[in-house]
SERO-4910 file (N, C-alpha, C, O; in steps of 0.05 Angstrom, whole numbers):
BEGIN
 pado doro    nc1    nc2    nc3   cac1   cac2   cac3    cc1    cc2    cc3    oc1    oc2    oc3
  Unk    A     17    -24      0      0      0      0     18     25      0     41     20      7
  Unk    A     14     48     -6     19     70    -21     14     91    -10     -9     94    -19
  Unk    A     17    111      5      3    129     18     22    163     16     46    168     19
  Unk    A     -1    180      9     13    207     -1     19    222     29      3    218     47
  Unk    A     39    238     32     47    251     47     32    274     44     41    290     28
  Unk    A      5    283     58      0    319     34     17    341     53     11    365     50
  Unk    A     40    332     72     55    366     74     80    365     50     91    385     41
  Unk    A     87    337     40    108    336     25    110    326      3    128    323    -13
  Unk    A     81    320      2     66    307    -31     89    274    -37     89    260    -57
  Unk    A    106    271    -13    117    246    -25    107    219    -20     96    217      2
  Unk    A    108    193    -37     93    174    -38    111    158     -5    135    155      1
  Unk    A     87    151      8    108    131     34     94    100     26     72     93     18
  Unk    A    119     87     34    122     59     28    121     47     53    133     58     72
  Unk    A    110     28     55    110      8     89    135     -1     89    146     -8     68
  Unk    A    143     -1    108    177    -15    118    167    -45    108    184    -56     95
  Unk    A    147    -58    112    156    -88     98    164    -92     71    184   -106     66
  Unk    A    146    -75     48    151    -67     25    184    -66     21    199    -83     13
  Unk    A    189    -33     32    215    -32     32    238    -49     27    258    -46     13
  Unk    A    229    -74     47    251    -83     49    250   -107     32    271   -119     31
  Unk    A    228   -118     17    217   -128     -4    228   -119    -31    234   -131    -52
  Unk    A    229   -102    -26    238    -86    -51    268    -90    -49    277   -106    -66
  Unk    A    283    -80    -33    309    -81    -23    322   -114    -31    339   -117    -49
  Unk    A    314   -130    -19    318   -151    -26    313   -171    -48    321   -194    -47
  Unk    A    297   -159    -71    290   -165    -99    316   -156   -111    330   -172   -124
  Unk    A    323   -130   -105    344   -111   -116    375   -129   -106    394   -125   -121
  Unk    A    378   -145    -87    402   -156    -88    401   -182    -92    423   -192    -88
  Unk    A    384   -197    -99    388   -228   -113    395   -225   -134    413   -242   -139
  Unk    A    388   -209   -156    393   -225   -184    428   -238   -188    435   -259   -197
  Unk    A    442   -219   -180    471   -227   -197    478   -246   -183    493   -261   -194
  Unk    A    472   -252   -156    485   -270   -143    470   -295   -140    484   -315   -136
  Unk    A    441   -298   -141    427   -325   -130    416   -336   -154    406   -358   -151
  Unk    A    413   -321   -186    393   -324   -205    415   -342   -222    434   -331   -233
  Unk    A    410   -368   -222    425   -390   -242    419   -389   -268    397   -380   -274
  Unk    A    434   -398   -288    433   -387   -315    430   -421   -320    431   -441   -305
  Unk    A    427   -415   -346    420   -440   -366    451   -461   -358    452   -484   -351
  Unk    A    474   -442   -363    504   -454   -362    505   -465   -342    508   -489   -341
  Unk    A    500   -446   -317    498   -462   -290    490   -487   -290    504   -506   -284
  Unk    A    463   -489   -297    443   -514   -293    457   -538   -297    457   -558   -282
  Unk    A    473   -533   -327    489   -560   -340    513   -558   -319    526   -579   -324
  Unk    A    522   -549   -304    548   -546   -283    539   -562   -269    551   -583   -263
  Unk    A    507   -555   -257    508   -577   -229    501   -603   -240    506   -624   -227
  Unk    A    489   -604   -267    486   -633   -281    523   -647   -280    527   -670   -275
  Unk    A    540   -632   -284    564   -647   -284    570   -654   -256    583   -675   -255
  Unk    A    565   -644   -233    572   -647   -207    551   -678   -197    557   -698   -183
  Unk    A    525   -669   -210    509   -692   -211    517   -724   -216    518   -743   -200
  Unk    A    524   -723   -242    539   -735   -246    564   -754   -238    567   -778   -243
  Unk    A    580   -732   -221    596   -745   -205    598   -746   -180    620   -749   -169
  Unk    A    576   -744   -169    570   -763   -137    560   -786   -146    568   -807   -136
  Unk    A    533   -791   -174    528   -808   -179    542   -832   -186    533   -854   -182
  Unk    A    576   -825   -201    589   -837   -207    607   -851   -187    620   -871   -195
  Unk    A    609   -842   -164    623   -850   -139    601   -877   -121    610   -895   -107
  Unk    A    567   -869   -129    547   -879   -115    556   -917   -118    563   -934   -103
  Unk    A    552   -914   -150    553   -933   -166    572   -941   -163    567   -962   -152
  Unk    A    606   -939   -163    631   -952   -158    625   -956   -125    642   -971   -116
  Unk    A    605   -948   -103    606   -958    -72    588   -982    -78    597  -1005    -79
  Unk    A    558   -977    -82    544  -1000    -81    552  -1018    -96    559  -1036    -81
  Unk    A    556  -1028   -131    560  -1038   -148    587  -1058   -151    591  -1080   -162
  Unk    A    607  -1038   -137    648  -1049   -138    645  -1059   -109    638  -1081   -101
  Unk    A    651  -1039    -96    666  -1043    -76    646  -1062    -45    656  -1077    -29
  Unk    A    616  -1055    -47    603  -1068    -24    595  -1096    -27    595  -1110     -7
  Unk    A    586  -1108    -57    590  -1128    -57    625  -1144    -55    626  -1168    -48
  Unk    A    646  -1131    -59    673  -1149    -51    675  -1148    -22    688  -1165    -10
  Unk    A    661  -1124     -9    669  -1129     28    647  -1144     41    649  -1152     64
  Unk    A    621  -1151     25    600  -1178     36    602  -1198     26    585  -1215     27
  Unk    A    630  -1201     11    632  -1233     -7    603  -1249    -31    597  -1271    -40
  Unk    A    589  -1210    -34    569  -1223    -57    574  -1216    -85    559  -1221   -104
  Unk    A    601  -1203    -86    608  -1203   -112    600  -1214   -134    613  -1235   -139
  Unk    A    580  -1209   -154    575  -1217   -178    591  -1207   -200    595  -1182   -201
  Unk    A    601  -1224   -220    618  -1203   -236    605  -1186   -260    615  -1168   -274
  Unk    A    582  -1195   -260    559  -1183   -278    557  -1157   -273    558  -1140   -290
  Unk    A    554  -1152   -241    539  -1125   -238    558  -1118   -229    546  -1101   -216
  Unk    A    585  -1114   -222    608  -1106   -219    619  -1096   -237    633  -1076   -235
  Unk    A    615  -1112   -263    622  -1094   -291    608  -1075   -296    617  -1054   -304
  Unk    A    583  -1080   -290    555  -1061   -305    557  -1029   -288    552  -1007   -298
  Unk    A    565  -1033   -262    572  -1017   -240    596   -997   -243    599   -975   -234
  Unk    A    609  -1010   -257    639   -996   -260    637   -988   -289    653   -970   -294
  Unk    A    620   -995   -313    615   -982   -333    597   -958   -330    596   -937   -344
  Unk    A    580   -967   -304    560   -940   -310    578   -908   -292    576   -883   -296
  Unk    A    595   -925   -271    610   -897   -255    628   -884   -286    632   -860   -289
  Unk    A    635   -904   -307    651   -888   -325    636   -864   -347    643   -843   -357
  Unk    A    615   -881   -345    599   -870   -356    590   -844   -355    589   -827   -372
  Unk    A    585   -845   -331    574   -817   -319    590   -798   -314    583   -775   -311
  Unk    A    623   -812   -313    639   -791   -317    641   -768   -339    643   -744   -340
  Unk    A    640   -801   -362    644   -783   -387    610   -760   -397    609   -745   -416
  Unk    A    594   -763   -381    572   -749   -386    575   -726   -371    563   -706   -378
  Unk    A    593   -726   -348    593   -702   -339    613   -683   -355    610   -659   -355
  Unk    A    636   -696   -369    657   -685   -385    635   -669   -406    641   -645   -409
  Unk    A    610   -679   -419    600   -668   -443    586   -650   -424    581   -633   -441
  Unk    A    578   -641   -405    561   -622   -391    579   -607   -378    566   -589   -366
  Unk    A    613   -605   -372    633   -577   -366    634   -575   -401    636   -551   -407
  Unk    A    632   -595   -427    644   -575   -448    616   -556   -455    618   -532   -458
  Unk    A    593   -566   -458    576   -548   -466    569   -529   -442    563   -506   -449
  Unk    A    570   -534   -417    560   -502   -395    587   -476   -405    587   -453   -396
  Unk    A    611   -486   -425    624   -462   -424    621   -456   -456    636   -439   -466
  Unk    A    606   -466   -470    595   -460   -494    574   -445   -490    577   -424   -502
  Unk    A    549   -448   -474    531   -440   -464    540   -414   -455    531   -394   -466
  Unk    A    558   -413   -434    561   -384   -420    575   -364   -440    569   -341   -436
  Unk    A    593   -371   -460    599   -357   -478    576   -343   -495    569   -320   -499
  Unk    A    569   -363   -502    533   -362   -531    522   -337   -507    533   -315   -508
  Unk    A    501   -342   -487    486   -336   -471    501   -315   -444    514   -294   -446
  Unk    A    494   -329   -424    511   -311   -407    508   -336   -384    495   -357   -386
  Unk    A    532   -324   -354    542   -341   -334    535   -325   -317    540   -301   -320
  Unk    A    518   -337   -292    516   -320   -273    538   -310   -254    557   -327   -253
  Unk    A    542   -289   -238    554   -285   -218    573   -305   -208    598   -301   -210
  Unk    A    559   -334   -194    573   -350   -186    580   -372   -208    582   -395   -200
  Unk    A    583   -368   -231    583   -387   -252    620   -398   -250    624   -422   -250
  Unk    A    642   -381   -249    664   -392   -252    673   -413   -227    686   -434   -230
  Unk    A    658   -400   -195    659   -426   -176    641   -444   -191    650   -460   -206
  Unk    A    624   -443   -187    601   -480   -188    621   -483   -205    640   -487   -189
  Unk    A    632   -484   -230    651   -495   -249    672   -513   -232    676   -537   -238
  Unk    A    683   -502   -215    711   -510   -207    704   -532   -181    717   -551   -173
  Unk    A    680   -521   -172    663   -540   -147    656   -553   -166    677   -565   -171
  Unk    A    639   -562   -182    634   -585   -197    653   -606   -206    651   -631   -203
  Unk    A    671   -594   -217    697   -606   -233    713   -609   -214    736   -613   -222
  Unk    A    712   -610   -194    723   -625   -170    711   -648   -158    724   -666   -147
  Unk    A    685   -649   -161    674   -672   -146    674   -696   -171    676   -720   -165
  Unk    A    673   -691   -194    666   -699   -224    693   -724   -230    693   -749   -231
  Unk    A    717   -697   -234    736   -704   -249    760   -710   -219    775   -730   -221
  Unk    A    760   -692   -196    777   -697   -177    765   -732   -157    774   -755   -153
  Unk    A    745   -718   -153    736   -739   -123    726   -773   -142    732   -797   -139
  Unk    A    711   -762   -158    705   -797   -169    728   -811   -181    730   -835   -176
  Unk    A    747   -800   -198    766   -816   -210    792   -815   -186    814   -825   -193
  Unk    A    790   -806   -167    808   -817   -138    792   -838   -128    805   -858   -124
  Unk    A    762   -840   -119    743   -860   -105    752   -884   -126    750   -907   -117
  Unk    A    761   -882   -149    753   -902   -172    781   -916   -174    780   -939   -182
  Unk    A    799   -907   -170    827   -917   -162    826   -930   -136    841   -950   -134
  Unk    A    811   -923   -116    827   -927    -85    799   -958    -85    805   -976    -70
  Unk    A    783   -960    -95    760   -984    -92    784   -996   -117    797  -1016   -111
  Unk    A    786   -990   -130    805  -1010   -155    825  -1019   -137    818  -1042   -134
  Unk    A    847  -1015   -120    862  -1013    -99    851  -1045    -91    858  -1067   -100
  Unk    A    832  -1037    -71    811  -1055    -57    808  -1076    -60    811  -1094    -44
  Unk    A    796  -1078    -97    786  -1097   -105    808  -1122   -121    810  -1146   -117
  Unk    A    820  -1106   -139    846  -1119   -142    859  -1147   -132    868  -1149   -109
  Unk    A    860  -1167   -148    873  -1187   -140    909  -1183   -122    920  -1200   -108
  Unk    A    915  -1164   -129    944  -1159   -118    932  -1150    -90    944  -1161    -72
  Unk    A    910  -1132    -81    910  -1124    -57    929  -1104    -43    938  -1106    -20
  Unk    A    932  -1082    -63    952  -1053    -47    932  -1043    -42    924  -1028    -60
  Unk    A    927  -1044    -35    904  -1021    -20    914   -996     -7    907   -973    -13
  Unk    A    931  -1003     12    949   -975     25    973   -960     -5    985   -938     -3
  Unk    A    974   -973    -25    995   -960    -38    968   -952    -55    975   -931    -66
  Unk    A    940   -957    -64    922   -943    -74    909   -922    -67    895   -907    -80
  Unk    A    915   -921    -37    907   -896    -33    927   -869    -37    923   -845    -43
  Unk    A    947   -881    -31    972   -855    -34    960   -847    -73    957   -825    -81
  Unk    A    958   -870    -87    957   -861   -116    929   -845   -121    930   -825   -135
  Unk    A    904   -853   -109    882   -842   -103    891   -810    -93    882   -791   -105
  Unk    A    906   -806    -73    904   -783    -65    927   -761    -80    930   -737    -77
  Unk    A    939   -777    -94    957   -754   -114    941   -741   -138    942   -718   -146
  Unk    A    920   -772   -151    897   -756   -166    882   -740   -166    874   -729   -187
  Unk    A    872   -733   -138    854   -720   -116    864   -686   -116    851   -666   -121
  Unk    A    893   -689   -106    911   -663   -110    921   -647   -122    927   -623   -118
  Unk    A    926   -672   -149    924   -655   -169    913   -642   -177    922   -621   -184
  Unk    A    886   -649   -181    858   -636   -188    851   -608   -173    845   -587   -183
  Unk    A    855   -614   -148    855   -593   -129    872   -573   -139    866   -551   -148
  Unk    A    898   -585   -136    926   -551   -151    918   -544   -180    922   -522   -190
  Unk    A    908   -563   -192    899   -559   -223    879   -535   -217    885   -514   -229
  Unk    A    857   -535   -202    832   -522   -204    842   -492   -194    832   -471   -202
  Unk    A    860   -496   -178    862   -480   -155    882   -456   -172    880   -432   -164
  Unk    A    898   -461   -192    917   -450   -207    904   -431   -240    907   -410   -252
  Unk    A    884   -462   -241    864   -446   -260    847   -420   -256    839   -407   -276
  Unk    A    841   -412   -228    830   -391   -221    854   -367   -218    845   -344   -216
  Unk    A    873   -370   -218    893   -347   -206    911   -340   -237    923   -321   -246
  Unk    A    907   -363   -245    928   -355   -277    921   -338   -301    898   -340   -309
  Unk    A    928   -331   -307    917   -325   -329    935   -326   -358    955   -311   -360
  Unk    A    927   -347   -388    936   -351   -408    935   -339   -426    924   -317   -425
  Unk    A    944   -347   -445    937   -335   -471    910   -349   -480    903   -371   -470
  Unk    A    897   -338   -498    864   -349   -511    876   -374   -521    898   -374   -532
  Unk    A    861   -398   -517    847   -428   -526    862   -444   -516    857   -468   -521
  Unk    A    885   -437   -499    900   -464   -482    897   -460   -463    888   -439   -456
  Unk    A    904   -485   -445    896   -494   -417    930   -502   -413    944   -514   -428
  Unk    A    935   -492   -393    966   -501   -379    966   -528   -357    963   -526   -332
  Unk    A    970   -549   -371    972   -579   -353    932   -589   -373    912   -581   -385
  Unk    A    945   -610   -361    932   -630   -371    894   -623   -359    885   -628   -336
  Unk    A    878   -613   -382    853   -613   -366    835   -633   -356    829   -653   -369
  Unk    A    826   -627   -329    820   -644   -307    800   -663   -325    811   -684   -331
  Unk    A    779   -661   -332    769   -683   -352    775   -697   -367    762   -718   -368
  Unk    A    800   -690   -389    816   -708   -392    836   -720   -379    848   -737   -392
  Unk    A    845   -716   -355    856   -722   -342    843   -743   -321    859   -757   -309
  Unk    A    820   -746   -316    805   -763   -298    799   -786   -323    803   -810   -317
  Unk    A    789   -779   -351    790   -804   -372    817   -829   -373    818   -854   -376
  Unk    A    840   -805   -368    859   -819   -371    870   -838   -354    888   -853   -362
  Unk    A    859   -838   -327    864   -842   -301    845   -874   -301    854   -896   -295
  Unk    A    819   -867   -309    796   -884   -305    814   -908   -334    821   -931   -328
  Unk    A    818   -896   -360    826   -919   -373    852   -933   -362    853   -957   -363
  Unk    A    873   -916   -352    892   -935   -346    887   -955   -324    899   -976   -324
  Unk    A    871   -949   -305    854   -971   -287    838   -995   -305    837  -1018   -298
  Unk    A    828   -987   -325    805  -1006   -342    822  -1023   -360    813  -1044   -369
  Unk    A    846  -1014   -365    864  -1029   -378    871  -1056   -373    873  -1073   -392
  Unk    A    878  -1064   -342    882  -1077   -330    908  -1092   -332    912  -1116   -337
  Unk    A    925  -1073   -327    949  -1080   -329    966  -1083   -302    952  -1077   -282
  Unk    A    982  -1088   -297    994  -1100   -275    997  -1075   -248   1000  -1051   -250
  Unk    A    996  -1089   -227    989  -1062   -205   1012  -1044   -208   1006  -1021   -213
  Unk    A   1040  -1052   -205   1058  -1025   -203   1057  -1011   -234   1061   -986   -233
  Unk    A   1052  -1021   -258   1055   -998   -281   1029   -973   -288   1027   -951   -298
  Unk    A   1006   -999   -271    989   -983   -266    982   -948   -253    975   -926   -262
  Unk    A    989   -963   -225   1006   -936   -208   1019   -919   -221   1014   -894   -220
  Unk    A   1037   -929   -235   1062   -911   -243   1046   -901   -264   1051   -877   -261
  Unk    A   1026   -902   -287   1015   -894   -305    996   -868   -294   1000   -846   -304
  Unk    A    974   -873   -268    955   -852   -257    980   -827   -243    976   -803   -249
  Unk    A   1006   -833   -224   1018   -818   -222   1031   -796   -247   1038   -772   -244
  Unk    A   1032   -810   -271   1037   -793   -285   1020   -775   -294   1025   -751   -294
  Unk    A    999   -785   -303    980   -767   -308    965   -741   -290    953   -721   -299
  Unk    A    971   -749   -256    971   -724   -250    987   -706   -247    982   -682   -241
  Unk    A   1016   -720   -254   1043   -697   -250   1037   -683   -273   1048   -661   -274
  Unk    A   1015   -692   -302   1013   -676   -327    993   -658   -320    994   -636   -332
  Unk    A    972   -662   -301    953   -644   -297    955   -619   -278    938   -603   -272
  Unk    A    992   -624   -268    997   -601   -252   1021   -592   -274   1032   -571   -267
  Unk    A   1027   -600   -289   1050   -588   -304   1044   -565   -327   1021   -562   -336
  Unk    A   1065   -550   -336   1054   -519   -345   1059   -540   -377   1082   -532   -380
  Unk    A   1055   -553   -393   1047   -564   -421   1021   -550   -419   1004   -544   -402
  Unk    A   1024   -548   -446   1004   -532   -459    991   -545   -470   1002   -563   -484
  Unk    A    959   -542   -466    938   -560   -490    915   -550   -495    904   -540   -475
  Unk    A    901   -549   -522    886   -533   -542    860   -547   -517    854   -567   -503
  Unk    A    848   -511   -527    815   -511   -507    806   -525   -532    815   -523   -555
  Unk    A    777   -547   -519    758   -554   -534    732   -541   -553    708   -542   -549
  Unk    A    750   -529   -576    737   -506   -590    719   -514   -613    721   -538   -607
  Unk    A    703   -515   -635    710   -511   -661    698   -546   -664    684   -559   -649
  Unk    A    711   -554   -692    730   -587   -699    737   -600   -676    728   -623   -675
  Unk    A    749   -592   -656    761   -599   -631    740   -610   -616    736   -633   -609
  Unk    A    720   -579   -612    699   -594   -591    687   -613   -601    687   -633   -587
  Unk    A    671   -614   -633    659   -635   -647    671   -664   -640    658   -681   -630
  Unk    A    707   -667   -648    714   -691   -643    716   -698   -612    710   -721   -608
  Unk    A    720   -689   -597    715   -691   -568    699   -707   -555    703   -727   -541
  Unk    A    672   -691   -564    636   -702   -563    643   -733   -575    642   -754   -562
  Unk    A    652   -730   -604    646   -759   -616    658   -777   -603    644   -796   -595
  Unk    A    690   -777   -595    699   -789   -586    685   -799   -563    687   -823   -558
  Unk    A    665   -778   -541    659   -783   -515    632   -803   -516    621   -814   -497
  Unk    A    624   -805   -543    601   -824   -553    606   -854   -559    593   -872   -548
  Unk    A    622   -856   -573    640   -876   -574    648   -891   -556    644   -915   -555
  Unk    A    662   -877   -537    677   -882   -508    650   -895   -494    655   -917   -484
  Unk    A    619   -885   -493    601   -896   -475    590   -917   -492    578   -935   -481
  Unk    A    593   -916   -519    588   -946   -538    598   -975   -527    586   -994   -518
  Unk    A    622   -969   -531    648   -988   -517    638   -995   -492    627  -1017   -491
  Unk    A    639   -983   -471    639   -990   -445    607  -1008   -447    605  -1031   -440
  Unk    A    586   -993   -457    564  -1007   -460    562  -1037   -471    545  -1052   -462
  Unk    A    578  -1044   -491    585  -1072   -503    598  -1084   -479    589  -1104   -468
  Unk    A    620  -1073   -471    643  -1087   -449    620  -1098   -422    628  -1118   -410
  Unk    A    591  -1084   -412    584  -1083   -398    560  -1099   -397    548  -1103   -375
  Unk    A    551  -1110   -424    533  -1134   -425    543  -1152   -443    526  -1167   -455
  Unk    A    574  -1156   -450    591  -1173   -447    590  -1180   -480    589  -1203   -488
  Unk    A    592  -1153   -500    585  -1164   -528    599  -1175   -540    620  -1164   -533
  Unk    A    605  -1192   -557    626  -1204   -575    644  -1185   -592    639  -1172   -613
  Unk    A    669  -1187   -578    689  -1166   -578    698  -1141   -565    712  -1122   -574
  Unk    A    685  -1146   -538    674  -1119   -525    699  -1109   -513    712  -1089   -521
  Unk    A    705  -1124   -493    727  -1125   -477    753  -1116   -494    769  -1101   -483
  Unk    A    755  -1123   -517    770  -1115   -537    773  -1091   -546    794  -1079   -541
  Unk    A    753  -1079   -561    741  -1064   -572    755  -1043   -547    775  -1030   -552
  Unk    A    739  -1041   -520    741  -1029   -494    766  -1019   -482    768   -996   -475
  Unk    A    789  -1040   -480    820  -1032   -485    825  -1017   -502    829   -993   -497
  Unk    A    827  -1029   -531    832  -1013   -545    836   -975   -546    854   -959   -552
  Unk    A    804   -975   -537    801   -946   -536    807   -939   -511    810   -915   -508
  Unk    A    808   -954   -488    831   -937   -466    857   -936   -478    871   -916   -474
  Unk    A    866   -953   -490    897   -959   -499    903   -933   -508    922   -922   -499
  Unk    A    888   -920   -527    884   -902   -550    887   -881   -534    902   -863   -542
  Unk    A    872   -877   -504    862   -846   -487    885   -845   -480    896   -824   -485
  Unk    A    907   -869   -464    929   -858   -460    948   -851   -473    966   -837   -464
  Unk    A    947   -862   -502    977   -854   -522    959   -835   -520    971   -832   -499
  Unk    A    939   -817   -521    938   -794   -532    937   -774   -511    940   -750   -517
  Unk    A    934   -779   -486    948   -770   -467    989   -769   -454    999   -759   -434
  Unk    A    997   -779   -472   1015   -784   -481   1033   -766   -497   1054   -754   -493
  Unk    A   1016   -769   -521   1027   -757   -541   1019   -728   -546   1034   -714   -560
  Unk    A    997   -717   -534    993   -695   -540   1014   -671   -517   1015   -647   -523
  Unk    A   1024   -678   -501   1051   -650   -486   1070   -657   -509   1082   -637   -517
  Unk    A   1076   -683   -522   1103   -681   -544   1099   -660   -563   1111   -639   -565
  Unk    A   1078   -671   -577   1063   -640   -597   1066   -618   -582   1076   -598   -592
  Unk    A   1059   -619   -561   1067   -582   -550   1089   -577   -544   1093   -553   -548
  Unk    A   1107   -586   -536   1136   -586   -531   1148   -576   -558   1158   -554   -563
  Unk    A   1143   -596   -574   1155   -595   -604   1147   -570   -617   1160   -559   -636
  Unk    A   1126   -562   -607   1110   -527   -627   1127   -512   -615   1142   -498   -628
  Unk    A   1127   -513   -584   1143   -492   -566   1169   -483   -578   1173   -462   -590
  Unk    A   1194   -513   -569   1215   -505   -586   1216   -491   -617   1232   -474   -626
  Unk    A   1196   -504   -628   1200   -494   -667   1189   -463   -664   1200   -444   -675
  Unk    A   1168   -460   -649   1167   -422   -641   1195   -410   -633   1206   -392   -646
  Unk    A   1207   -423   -609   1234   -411   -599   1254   -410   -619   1271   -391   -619
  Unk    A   1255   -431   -642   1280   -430   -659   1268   -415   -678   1286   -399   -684
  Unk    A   1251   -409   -691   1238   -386   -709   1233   -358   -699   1233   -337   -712
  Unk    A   1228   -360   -666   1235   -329   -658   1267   -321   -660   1275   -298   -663
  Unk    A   1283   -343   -658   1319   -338   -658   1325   -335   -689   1347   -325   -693
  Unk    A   1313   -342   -708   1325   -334   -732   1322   -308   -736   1338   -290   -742
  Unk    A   1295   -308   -730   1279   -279   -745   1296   -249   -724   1299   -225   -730
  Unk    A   1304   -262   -703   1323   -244   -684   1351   -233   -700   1359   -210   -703
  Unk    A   1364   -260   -708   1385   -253   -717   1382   -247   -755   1400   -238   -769
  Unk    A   1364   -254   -760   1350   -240   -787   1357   -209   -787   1370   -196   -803
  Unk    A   1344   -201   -764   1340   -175   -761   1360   -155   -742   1357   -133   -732
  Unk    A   1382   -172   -744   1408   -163   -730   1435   -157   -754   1453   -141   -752
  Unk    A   1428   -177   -776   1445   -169   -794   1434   -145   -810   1411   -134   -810
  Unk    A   1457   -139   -825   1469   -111   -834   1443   -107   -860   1442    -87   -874
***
């Protein structure tokens, strides 16, 4: 209600109003979630779900001795799964916030998401691999669990304070870097090269190598690839003829290309450095 002042003709407002008003006036930038957001907490979604599934599915049937290996596979394909679904929901929420717009709190939920996603499930997914494992390190899976964990953490934590040049990312990005982590576990290769394989991959996701943002061609093959990747695991996981095969393979593939892609940047780096030194002494002679 509304009421005129007649010595000062000005309109008076009820203090509840007021403060109604007042507080309309400071939500939007900070509490009002954007389209981008939404797909952020779908990636975070994602990966609690993906942790849910590697507790009930992996790890609680091996500590009640009801281990089925049916649903132990099916369990451990769907935690991968959901990884790689949350990977396609950080690449489109920063497609989205570009196209559209990002709220206020849009660059945290990013880094809070992609911590629980790419940091906390692909460490949970190592340290139950640990567990379950016929070798039985369990204590040396967690030290490897918790280097993945930290990485992620200094990775995220560096990403907010740095600042690059446009379309690269410095160290290995955490989504690809939790792919790479989850296939060299799926590979199933012997416990210490194993180890020694996830340790590397987070010393790449804290290291200053340079690697192209998911732009363009890039993002397209990314997506396809991440389609594919849930093809595979889907065969491997109701046990299709050639699956298991098929399934290596394309981890085999995530790590040479985890692998091979800091050589390519190394190799651009130097051929920039020796083409900035000609063009130096180009321009030093007479």
């Amino acid at each position: 209600m509304t009421v005129i002042d007649p010595d000062t003709q000005a309109a008076w407002v009820p203090e509840a109003e007021v403060d109604a008003v007042d507080e309309t006036d400071d939500m939007p930038l900070s509490t009002r979630l954007s389209i981008a957001d939404t797909l952020t907490l779908g990636n975070a979604t994602c990966g609690f779900l993906a942790v849910y599934f590697t507790t009930t599915g992996v790890l609680i049937p091996h500590l009640t001795g009801s281990e089925d290996g049916g649903m132990a596979r099916h369990s451990a394909a769907s935690a991968v799964m959901l990884m790689l679904l949350a990977s396609v929901f950080d690449l489109f929420d920063g497609l989205v916030a570009r196209k559209l717009r990002s709220s206020a709190m849009g660059a945290e939920l990013d880094n809070l998401s992609d911590l629980i996603s790419f940091g906390l499930a692909p460490a949970y997914f190592v340290l139950v691999w640990g567990m379950v494992s016929d070798d039985a390190y369990q204590r040396v899976s967690v030290v490897g669990a918790i280097v993945v964990l930290l990485a992620v953490v200094l990775r995220l934590a560096r990403f907010s304070c740095v600042t690059l040049r446009d379309g690269v990312f410095q160290g290995m990005p955490s989504p690809f870097g939790a792919l790479t982590v989850v296939s060299v576990v799926l590979l199933g290769l012997p416990f210490v090269p194993t180890l020694l394989a996830i340790i590397g991959v987070a010393w790449l996701m804290v290291s200053r190598v340079e690697y192209p943002k998911p732009r363009g061609r890039l993002a397209v093959a990314m997506l396809g690839w991440i389609v594919t990747s849930m093809a595979l695991l889907a065969a491997w996981a109701f046990e299709a003829p050639g699956g298991e095969l098929l399934l290596q393979s394309a981890c085999a593939l995530q790590v040479v290309m985890g692998a091979v892609i800091p050589l390519f940047a190394t190799a651009r780096r130097v051929n920039a450095f020796r083409d900035n030194r000609r063009e130096a002494r180009a321009a030093q002679l007479p």
